[in-house]
C-alpha positions as CSV (number, residue, x, y, z in Angstrom):
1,X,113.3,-1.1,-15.5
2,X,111.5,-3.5,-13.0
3,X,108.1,-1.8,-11.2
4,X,108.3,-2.0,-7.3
5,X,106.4,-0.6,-4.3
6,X,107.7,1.0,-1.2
7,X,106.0,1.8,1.8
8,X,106.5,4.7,4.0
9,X,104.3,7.3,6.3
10,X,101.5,9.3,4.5
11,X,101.9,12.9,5.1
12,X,99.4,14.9,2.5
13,X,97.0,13.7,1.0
14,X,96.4,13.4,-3.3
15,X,98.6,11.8,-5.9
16,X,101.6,12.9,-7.7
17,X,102.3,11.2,-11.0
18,X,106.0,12.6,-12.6
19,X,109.4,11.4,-13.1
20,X,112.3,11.1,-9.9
21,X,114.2,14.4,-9.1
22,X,116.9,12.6,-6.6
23,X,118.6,15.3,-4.9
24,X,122.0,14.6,-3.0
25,X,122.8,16.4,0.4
26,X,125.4,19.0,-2.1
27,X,122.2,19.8,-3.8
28,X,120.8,21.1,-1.2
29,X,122.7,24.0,-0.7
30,X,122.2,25.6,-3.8
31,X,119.2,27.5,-5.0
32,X,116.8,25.5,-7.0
33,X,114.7,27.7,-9.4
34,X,113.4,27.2,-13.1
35,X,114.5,30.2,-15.7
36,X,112.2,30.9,-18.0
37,X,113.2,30.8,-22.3
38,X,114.1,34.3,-22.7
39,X,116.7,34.4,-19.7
40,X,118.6,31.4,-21.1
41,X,121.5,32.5,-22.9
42,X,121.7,35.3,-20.1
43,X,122.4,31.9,-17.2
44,X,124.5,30.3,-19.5
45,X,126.8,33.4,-19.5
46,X,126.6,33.6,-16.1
47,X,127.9,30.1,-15.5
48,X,130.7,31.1,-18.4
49,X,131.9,34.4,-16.5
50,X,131.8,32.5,-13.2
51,X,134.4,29.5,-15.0
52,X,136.4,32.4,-16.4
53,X,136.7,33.9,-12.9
54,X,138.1,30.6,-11.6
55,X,140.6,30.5,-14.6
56,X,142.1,34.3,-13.7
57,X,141.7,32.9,-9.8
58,X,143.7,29.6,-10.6
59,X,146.3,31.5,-12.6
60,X,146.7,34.2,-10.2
61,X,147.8,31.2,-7.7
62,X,149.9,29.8,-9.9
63,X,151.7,33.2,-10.4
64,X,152.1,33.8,-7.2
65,X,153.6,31.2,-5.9
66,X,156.9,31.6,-3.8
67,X,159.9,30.3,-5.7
68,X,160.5,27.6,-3.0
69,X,156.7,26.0,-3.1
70,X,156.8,22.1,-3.5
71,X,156.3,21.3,-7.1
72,X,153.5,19.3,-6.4
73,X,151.7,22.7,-5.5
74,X,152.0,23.9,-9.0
75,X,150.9,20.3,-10.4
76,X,148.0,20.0,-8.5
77,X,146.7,23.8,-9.6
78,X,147.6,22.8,-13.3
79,X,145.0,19.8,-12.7
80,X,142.6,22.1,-11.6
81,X,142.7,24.1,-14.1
82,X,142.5,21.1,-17.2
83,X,139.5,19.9,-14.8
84,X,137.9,23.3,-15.3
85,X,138.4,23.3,-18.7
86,X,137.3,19.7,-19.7
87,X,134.3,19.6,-21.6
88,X,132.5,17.5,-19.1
89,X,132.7,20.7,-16.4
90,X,133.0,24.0,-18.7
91,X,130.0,22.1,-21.6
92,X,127.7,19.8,-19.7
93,X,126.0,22.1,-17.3
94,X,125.5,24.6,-20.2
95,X,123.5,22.5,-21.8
96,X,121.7,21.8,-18.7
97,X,120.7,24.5,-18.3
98,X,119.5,24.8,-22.3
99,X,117.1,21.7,-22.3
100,X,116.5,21.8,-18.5
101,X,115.8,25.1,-17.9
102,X,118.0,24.8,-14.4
103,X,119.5,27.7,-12.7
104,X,123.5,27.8,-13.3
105,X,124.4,26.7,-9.8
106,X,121.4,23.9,-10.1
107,X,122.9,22.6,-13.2
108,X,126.5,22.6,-12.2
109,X,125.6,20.8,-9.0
110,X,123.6,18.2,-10.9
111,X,126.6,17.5,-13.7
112,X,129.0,17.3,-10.7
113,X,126.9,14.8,-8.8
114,X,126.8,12.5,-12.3
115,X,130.3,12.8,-12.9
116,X,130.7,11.7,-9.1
117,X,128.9,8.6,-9.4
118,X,131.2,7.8,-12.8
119,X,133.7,7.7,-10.0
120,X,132.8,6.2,-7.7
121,X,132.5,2.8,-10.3
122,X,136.1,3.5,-11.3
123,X,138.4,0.4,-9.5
124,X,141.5,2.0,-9.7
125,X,141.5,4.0,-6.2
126,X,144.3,6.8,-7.4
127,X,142.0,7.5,-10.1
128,X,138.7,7.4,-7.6
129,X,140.3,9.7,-5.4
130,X,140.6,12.2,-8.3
131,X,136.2,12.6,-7.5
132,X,136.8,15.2,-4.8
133,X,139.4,17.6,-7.1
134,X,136.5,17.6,-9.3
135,X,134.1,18.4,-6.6
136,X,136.9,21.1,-5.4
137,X,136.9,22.4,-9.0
138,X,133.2,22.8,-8.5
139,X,133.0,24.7,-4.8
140,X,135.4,27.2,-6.6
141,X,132.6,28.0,-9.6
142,X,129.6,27.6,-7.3
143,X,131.5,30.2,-4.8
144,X,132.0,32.7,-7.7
145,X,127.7,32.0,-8.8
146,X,126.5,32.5,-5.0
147,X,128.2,35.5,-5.1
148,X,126.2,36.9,-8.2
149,X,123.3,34.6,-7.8
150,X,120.4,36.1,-9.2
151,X,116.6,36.4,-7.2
152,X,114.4,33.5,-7.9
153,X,112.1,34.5,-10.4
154,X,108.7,34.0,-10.1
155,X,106.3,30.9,-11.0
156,X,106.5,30.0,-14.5
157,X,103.9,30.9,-16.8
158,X,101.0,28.5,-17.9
159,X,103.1,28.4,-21.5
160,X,106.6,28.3,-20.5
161,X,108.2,24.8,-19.6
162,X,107.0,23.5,-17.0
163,X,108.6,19.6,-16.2
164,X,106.3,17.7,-13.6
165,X,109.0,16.5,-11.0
166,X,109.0,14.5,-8.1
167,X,111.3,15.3,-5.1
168,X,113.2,12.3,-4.0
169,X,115.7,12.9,-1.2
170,X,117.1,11.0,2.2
171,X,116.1,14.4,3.8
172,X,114.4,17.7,3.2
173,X,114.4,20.4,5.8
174,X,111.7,23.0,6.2
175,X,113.7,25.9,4.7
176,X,115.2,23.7,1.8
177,X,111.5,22.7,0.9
178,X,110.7,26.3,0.5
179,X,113.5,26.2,-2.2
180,X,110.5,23.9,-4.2
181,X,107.7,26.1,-3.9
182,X,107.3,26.2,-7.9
183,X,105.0,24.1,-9.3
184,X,107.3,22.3,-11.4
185,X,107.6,20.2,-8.1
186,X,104.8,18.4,-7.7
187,X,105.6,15.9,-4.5
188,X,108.2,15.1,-2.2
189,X,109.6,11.4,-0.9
190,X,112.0,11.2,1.5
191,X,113.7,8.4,3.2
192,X,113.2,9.9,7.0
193,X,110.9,11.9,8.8
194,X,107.2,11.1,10.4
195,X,104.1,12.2,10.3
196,X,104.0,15.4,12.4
197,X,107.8,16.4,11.5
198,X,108.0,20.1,10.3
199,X,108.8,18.7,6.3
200,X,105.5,17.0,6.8
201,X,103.6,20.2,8.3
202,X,105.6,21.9,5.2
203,X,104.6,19.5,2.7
204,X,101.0,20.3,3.9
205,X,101.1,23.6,3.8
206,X,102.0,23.7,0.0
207,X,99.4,21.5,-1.0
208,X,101.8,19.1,-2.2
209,X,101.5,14.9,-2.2
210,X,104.4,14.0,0.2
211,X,105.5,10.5,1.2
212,X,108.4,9.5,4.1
213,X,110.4,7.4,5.9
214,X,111.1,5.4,3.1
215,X,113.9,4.0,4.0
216,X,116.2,3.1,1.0
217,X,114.0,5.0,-1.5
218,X,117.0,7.7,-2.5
219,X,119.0,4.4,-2.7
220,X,116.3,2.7,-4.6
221,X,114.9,4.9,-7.3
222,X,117.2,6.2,-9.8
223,X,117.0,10.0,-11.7
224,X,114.2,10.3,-14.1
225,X,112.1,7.1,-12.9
226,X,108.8,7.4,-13.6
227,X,107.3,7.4,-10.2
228,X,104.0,7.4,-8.4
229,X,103.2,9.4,-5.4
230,X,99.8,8.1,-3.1
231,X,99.7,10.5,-0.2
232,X,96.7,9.1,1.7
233,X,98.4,5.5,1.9
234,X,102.1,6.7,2.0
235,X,102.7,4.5,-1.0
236,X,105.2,5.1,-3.9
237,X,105.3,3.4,-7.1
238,X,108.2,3.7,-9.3
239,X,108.7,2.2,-13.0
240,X,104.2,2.1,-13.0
241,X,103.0,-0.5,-15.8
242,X,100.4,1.3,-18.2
243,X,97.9,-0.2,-15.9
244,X,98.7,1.3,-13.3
245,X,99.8,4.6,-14.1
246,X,96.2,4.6,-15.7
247,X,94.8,3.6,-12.3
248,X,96.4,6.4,-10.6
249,X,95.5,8.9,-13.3
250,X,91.7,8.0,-12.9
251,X,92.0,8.6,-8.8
252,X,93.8,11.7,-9.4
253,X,91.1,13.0,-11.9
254,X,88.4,12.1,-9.2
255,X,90.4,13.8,-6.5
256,X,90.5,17.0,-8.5
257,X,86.8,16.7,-9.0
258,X,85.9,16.3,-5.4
259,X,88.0,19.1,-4.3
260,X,86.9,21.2,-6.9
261,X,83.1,20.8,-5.5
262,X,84.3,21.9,-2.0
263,X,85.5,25.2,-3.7
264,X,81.9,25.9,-3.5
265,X,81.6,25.9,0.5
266,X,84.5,28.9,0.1
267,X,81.9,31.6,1.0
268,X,79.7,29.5,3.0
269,X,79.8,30.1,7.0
270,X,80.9,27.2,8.7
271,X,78.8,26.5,11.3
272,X,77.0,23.2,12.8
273,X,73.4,21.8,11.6
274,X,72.1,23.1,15.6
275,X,73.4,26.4,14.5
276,X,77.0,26.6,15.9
277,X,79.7,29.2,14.7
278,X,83.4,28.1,14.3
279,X,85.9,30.2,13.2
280,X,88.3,28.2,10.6
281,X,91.9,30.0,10.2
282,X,94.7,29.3,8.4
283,X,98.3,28.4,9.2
284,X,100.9,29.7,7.3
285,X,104.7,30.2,6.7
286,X,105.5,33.2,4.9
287,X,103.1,36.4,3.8
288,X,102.7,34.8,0.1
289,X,100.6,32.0,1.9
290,X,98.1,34.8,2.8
291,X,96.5,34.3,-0.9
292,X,96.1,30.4,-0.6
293,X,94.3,31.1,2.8
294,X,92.2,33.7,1.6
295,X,90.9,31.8,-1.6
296,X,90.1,28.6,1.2
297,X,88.0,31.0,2.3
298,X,89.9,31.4,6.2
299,X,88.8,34.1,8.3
300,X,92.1,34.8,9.1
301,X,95.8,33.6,10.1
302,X,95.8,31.8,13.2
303,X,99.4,31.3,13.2
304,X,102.0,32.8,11.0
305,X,105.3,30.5,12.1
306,X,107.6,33.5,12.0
307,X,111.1,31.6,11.8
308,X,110.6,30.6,8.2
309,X,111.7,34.4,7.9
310,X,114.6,33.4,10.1
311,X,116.1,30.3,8.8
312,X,119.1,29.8,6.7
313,X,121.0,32.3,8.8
314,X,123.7,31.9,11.7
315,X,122.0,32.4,15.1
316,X,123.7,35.7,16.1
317,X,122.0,39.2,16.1
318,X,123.8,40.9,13.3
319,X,123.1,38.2,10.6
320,X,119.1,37.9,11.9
321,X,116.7,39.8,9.6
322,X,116.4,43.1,10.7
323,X,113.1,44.9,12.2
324,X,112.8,46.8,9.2
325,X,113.1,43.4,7.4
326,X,110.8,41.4,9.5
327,X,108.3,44.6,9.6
328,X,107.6,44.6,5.9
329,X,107.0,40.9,5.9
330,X,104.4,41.3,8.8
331,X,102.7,44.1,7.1
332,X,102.4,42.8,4.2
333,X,100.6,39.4,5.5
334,X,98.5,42.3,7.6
335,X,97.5,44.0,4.2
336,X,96.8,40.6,2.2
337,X,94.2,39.3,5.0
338,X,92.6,42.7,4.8
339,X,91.2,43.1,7.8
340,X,91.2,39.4,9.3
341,X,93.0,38.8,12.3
342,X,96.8,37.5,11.8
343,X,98.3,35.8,14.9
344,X,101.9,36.0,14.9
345,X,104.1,33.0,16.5
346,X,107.2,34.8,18.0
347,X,110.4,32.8,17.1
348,X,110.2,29.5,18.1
349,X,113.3,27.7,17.1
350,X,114.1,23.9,17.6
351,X,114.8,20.7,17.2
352,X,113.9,20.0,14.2
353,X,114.1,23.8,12.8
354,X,117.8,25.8,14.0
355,X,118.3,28.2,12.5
356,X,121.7,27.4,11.1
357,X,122.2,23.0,10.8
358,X,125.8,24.2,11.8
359,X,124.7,25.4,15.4
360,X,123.0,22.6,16.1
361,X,125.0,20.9,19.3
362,X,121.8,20.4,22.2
363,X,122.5,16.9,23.7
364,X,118.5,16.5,23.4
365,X,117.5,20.1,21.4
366,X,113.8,19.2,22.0
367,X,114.5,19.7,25.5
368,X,116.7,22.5,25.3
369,X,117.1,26.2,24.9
370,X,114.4,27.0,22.1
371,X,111.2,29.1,21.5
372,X,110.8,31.3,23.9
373,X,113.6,30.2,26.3
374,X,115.8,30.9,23.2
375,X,114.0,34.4,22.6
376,X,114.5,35.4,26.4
377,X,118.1,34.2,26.1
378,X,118.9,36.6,23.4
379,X,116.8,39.9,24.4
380,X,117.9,41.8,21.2
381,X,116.8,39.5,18.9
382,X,113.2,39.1,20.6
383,X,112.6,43.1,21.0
384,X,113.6,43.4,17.5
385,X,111.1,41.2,16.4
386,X,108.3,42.5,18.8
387,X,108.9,46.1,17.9
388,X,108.3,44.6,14.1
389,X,105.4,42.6,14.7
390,X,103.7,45.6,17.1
391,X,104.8,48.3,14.3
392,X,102.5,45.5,12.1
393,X,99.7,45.8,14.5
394,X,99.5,49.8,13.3
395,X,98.0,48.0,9.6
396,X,95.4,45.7,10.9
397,X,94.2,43.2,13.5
398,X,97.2,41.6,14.9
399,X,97.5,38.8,17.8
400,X,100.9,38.0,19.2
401,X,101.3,34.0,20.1
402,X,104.2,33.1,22.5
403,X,105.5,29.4,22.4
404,X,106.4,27.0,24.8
405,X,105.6,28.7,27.8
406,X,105.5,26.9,30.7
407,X,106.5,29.0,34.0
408,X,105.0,32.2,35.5
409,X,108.0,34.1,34.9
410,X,108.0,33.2,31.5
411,X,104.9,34.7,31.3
412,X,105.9,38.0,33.4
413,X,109.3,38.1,31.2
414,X,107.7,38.3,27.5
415,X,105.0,40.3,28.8
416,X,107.6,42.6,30.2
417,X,109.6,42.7,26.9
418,X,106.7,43.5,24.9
419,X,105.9,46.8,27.1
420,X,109.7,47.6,26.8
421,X,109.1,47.5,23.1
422,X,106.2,49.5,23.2
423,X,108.2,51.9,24.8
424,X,111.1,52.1,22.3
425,X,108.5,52.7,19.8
426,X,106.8,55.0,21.7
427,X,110.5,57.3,21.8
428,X,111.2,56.3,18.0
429,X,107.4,57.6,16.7
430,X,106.1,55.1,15.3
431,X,102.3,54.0,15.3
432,X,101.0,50.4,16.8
433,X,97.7,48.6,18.4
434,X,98.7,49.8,22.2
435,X,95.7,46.5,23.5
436,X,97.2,43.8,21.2
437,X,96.0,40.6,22.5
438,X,99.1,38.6,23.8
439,X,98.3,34.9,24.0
440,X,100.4,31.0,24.5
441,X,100.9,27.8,23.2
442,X,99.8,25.2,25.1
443,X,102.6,22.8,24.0
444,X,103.9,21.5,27.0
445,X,102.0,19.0,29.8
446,X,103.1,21.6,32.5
447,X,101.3,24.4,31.0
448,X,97.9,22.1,30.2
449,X,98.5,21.6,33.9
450,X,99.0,25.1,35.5
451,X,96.0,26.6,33.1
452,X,95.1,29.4,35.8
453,X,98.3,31.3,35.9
454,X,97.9,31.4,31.9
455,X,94.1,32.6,32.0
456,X,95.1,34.8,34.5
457,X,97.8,36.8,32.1
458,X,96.8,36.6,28.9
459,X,94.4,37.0,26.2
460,X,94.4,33.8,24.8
461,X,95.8,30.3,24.3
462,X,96.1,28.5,21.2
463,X,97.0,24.4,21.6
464,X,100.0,23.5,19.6
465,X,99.1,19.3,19.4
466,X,102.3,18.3,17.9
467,X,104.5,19.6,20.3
468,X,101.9,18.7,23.0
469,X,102.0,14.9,21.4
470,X,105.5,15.2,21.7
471,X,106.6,16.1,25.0
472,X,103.2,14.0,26.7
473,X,104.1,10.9,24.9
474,X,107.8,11.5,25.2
475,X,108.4,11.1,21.5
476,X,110.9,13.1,19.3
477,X,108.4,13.6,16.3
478,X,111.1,13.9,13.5
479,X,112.8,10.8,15.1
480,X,111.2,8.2,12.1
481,X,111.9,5.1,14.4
482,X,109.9,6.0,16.9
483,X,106.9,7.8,14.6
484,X,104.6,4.9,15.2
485,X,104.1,5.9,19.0
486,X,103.1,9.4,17.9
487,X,99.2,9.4,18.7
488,X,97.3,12.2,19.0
489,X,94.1,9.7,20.7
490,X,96.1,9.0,23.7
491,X,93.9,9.4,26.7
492,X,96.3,11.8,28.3
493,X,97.0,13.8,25.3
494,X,92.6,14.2,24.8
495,X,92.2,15.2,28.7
496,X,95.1,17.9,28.4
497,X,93.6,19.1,25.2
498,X,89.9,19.2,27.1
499,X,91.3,20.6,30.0
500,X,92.7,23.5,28.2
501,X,89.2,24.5,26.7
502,X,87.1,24.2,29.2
503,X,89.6,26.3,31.2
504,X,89.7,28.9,28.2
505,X,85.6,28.5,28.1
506,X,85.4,29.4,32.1
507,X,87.6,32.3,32.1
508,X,85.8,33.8,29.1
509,X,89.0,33.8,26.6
510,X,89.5,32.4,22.8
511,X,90.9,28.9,22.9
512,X,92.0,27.5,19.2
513,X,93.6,24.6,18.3
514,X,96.4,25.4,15.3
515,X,98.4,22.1,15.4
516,X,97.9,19.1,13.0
517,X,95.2,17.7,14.7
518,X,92.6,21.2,13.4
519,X,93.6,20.0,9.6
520,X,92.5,16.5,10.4
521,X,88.8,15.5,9.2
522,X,88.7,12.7,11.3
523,X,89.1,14.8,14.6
524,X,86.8,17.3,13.9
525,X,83.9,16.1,15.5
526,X,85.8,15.1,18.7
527,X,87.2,18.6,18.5
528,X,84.1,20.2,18.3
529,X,82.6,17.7,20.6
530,X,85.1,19.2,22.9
531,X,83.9,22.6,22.8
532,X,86.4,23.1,20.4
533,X,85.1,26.5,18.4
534,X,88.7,28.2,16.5
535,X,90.5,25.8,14.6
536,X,93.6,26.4,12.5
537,X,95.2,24.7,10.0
538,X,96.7,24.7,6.4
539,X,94.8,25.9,4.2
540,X,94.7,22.9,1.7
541,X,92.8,21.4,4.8
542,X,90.0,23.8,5.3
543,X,87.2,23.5,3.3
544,X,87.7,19.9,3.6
545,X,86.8,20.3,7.9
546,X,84.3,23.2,7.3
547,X,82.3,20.1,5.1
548,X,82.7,18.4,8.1
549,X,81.4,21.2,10.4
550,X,78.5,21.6,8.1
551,X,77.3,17.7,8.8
552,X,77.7,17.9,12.6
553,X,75.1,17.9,15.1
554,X,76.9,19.0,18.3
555,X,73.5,17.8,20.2
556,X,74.5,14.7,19.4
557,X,78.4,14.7,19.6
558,X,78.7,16.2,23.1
559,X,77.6,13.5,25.0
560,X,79.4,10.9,22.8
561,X,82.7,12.7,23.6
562,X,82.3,12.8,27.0
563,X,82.7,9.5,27.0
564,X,85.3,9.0,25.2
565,X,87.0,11.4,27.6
566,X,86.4,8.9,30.2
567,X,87.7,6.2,28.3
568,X,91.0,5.0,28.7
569,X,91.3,2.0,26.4
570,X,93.3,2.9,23.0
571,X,91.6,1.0,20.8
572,X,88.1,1.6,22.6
573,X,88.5,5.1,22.3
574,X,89.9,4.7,18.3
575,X,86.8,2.8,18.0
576,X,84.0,5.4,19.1
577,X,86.1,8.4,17.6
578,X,85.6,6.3,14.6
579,X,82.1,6.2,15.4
580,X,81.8,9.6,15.7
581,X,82.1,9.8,11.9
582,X,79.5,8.7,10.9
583,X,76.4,9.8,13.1
């Protein structure tokens, strides 16, 4: 097979070197987990019972049908059936899930999707059409496995098999990504998506190379390539010549090497060569991210994005997780940061994360009922979670973030709703931190704008940059064909971002910064130059800026930032933050 190149957006940094993984949109909606030797024969017989189940099922149809049924009703369940039972359906995925080590629904999925494309080469069209009683065949099974799926065990062992494969899909949401939090999945390219999407934020929250908006490159690169993942440049190489799979190899040992050195700033306090003290959080998804921040050494969570816990389920109250539910998740991230602070983002839902891809109808959903417009539009759902998130407070220092504020009432409303759920826990018994600290995110122009009707109500304000990118440039960030316009050195996007902390530093409250642009070495100096002193960001990214930190000299950054403040040329102002680098 021919080498070629394709070039797409660079999302997280490092390289990936494995073989192709291509997953098609069915695949997606099946768990995708790794089961370990000793659990083999046990997933084999599960996929057995659940073909023997469809068997009784198709039979009992057969039985019952009414004596004046259409023939062709019995006919078609009698093809069903031989479909079931051809070796290709009830043998394959068995041994799939033998030399794989897939999950019975995995391997199924992944049989189904070869046979499919057997079909679809097939020029006889009666005989193509005969693809989607094969794929009905396979619903049946898959329905019978959901119902008895098992838990997703736990990462693999250092011993136990362990393939090294690449993602390669035309789209990856956030919550399906989760699916690939093993680390037999070592990158992710997709054909959409831009830098500041949420599967980009994801991708750099597990440490994981990522590369999209490549275009054709599900189309392109075929199951089991040998491909080549370069993060910083958004490149990916598939079919490498020795040469340049050597290449690679060298760069990724160096990589390693370097970031193994910045393991020893872990315990080091970051703070400036004139004796400056930043605080350096992390960002996380779910409470099992609290160990990844800890060993980069945060001083605690500076936004936990609380829907990850949310997604995957329909948007209505009695399928949501439950306080109890949502409680336990919260405590335990308490626990794990022992002591740190954990800021909690209340629900914020949206365009690019609903929380069902079936409900998704807005016209423009960007612009539409989500964060905490959604949360104040469905009361029950946002006191359930505040009475979880306060009942966390009870364990340990915990901040509650609202999102996408941008009116006074808004304001009056949450804060209103968070008494009410004080109360209810108050009546029900149960301990919490009466003085949590209640703070925004400045996401939206209007709220950079209004900064005194913030400062006035709350305790905080932490700038989410993508979202503030977004609406100020008037660019939807997952939309890939408009990514290039997404830039975070725009003069208006810098004086809302330096308006917000000088207004935080004048009123004597804790401004941090939490989106992308906090993880972003080359920012950290105009940041800081800002009077930028909490930052927040992935993990992965935070050793990496507290180096930077470390080398700064805010003597000499301040006045340099200032002018780029009053600088309203593009490339003069890429120029000097460039400049900033290397003083």
């Amino acid at each position: 097979m021919a080498s070629f190149t394709l070039h797409g957006i660079p999302v997280s940094r490092g390289i990936a070197i494995g073989r192709a993984h291509l997953l098609t949109p069915a695949a997606l909606d099946v768990k995708h987990y790794l089961v370990p030797e000793e659990q083999l024969e046990a997933e084999v017989r599960r996929l057995q019972d659940a073909i023997a189940q469809v068997h009784r099922d198709l039979q009992d149809l057969w039985t019952d049908l009414p004596k004046d049924a259409p023939t062709e009703l019995g006919a078609f369940i009698d093809v069903h059936a031989l479909i079931l039972s051809d070796p290709m359906i009830s043998e394959a995925p068995l041994d799939i899930i033998r030399t794989r080590h897939y999950n019975a629904e995995w391997a199924l999925v992944t049989q189904i999707d070869e046979l499919s494309a057997q079909f679809d080469e097939i020029e006889d069209p009666y005989l193509r059409e005969r693809k989607a009683d094969i794929q009905q065949v396979a619903e049946r099974v898959l329905k019978v496995l959901m119902g008895t799926a098992q838990l997703t065990p736990g990462k693999l062992s250092e011993d136990e098999y362990q393939p090294q494969m690449i993602v390669v899909a035309h789209d990856i949401s956030p919550a399906d990504m989760l699916q690939f939090r093993d680390r037999s999945f070592i990158g992710f390219v997709t054909d959409v998506g831009g830098q500041n999407s949420h599967t980009a934020i994801v991708a750099r929250s597990l440490d994981i190379p990522a590369a999209v908006g490549m275009s054709q490159a599900s189309q392109l690169i075929e199951q089991d390539d040998w491909i080549i993942i370069d993060g910083d440049a958004g490149v990916v190489v598939a079919n490498p010549s020795p040469l340049v799979l050597d290449q690679y190899r060298m760069r990724q040992a160096a990589n390693l090497k370097a970031r193994k050195k910045l393991l020893k700033l872990k315990k080091t306090p970051a703070v400036t060569r004139d004796g400056t003290s930043v605080r350096l959080y992390a960002n996380i998804e779910l409470p099992d991210d609290c160990e990844h921040a800890l060993d980069s050494g945060a001083e605690g969570i500076g936004l936990f994005r609380s829907e990850f816990l949310f997604m995957g389920r329909a948007g209505h109250a009695h399928s949501m997780p439950s306080e109890d539910e949502q409680f336990e998740q919260y405590r335990r991230s308490v626990l794990a940061m022992k002591g740190r602070p954990v800021t909690i983002r209340t629900l914020d839902i949206g365009a690019d994360k609903p929380l069902d891809q079936t409900e998704h109808t807005a016209l423009n959903p960007a612009l539409g009922l989500r964060a905490i417009r959604y949360c104040l539009a469905e009361p029950q759902i946002f006191l359930t979670q505040l009475r979880a998130i306060l009942r966390a407070s009870a364990y340990g220092k915990v901040r509650l973030l609202i999102p996408m504020l941008a009116h006074a009432f808004e304001i009056d409303q949450s804060l209103a709703m968070i008494e009410q759920a004080k109360a209810q826990l108050r009546e029900a018994g149960h301990n919490f931190d009466a003085d949590i600290d209640v703070g925004a995110m400045i996401e939206i122009p209007a709220a950079a704008l209004a900064l005194p009707m913030f400062v006035k109500r709350l305790d905080f304000l932490s700038i989410g940059t993508n979202d503030l990118i977004q609406y100020t440039l008037a660019i939807d960030r997952v939309d890939y064909e408009v990514a290039h316009l997404y830039n975070p050195l725009h003069p208006a996007v810098l004086q809302l971002i330096a308006m917000t902390i000088m207004a935080g530093k004048k009123a004597g409250i804790d401004v941090a910064v939490c989106g992308e642009m906090a993880g972003d070495v080359k920012l950290t100096r105009l940041l800081l130059g800002m009077g930028l002193r909490e930052f927040s960001m992935h993990p992965a990214q935070l050793l990496s800026v507290k180096q930077e930190i470390l080398n700064s000299d805010l003597g000499t950054i301040t006045p340099q930032t200032r002018k780029i403040l009053r600088t309203m040329e593009p490339q003069a102002i890429a120029e000097a933050v460039q400049q900033l680098q290397v003083i």
